[in-house]
C-alpha positions as CSV (number, residue, x, y, z in Angstrom):
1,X,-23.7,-10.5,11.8
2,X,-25.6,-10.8,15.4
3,X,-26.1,-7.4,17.4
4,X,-23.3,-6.7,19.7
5,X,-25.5,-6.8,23.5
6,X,-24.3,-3.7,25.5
7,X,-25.8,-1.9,28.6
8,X,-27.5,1.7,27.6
9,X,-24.1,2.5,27.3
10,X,-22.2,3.3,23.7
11,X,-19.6,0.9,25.0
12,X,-19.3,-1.5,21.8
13,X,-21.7,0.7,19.7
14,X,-20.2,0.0,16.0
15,X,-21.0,2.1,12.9
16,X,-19.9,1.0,8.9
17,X,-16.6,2.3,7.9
18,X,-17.3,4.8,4.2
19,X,-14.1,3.2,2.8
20,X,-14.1,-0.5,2.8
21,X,-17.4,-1.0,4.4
22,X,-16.0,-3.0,7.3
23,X,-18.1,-3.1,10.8
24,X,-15.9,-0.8,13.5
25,X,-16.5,0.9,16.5
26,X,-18.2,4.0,16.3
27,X,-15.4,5.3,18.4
28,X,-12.5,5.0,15.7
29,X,-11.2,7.5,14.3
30,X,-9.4,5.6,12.0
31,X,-10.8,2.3,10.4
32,X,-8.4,-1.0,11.6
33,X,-9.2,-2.5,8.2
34,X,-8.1,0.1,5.8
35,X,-6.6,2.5,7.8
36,X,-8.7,5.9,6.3
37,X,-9.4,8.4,8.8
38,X,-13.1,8.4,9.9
39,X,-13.6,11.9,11.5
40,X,-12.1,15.0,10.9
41,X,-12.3,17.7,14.1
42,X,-11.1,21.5,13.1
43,X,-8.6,23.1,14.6
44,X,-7.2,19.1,15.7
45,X,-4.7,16.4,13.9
46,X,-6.5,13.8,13.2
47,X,-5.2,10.9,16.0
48,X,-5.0,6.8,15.6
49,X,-6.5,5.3,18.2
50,X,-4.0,3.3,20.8
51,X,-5.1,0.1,22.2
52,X,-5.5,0.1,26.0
53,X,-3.6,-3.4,26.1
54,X,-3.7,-6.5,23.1
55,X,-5.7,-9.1,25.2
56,X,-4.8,-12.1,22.6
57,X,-2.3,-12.0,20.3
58,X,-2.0,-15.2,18.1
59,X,-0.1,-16.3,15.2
60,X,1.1,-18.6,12.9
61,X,2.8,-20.1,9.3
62,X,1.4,-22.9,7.3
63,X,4.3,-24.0,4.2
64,X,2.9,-26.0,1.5
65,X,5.1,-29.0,1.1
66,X,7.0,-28.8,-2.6
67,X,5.8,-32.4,-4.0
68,X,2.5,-32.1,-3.1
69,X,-1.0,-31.6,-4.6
70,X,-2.3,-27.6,-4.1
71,X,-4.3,-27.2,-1.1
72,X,-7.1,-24.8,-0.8
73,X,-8.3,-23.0,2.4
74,X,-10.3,-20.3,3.8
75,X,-9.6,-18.2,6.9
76,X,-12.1,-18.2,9.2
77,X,-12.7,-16.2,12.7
78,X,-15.4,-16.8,14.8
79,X,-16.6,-14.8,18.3
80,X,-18.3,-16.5,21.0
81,X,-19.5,-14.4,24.3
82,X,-19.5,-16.5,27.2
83,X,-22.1,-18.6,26.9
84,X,-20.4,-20.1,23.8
85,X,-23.5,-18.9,21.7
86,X,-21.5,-18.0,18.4
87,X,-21.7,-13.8,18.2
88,X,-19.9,-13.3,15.0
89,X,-18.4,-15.4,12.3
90,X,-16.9,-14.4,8.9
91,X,-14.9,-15.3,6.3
92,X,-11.6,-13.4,6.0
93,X,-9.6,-14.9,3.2
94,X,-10.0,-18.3,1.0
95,X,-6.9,-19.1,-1.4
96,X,-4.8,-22.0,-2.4
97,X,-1.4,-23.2,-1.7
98,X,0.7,-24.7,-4.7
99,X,4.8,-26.0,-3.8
100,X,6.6,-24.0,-1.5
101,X,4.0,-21.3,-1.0
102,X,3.7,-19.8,2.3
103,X,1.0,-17.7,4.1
104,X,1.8,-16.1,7.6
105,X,-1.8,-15.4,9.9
106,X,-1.7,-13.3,12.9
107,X,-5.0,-12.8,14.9
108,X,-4.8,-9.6,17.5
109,X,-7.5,-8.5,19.9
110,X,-7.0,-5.1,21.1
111,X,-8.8,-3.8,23.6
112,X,-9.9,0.2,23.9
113,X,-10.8,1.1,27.4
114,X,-13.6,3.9,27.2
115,X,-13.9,6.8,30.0
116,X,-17.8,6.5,29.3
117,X,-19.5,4.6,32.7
118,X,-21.8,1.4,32.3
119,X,-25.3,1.8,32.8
C-alpha cells in the first residue's frame, strides 16, 4: 500500500489496528473493520466515531443463475487521487457462486472532518 500524501498536518495519518491488523486512521477510536475499541481514556466512555457526512455510498446484488456453471470472483477496491495515479488497491473477498447463491456488496466512503488546521 502507497503512502497516504498529506500536508505537515496529521490529517489522514493512519496507524495498524492491534485486532485485525487492518490500516485505519490514527484518529479512530474504534477500528471500521472489526469494530474493537482502539483507545481507552480514564475517567471517559469509550465513543465510536461519527462520520461528518457518507461522500459515496454504493451498492449492489449479483444472483447466480440456477442452471448455470459456478462462477468465481474476487472483490476488488481501488483508490485513485486526482491525477488517476492508483493510491491504493486491495483485495477484499474472492469466492464462488454455485445455483441460486447470492452475495449483496455495499461500498461507503465516510468522511471525518478534523478540527486540526492544514499546514
Amino acid at each position: 500500500m502507497l503512502p497516504v500524501r498529506t500536508s505537515n498536518s496529521t490529517a489522514g495519518k493512519t496507524r495498524v489496528c492491534p485486532h485485525c491488523k487492518a490500516t485505519i486512521l490514527e484518529s479512530a477510536t474504534v477500528c471500521p473493520g472489526c469494530q474493537h475499541h482502539l483507545q481507552f481514556n480514564p475517567g471517559q466512555q469509550a465513543v465510536r466515531t461519527v462520520a461528518s457526512f457518507t461522500a459515496l455510498k454504493v451498492a449492489g446484488t449479483v444472483k447466480h443463475p440456477q442452471n448455470e456453471s459456478p462462477w468465481e470472483y474476487s472483490l476488488v477496491i481501488s483508490v485513485r487521487n486526482e491525477r488517476g495515479e492508483e493510491i491504493n488497491r486491495q483485495v477484499i473477498g474472492v469466492g464462488a457462486l454455485q445455483g441460486g447463491d447470492e452475495r449483496t456488496v455495499s461500498l461507503n466512503m465516510e468522511v471525518f472532518k478534523t478540527n486540526k488546521p492544514m499546514m
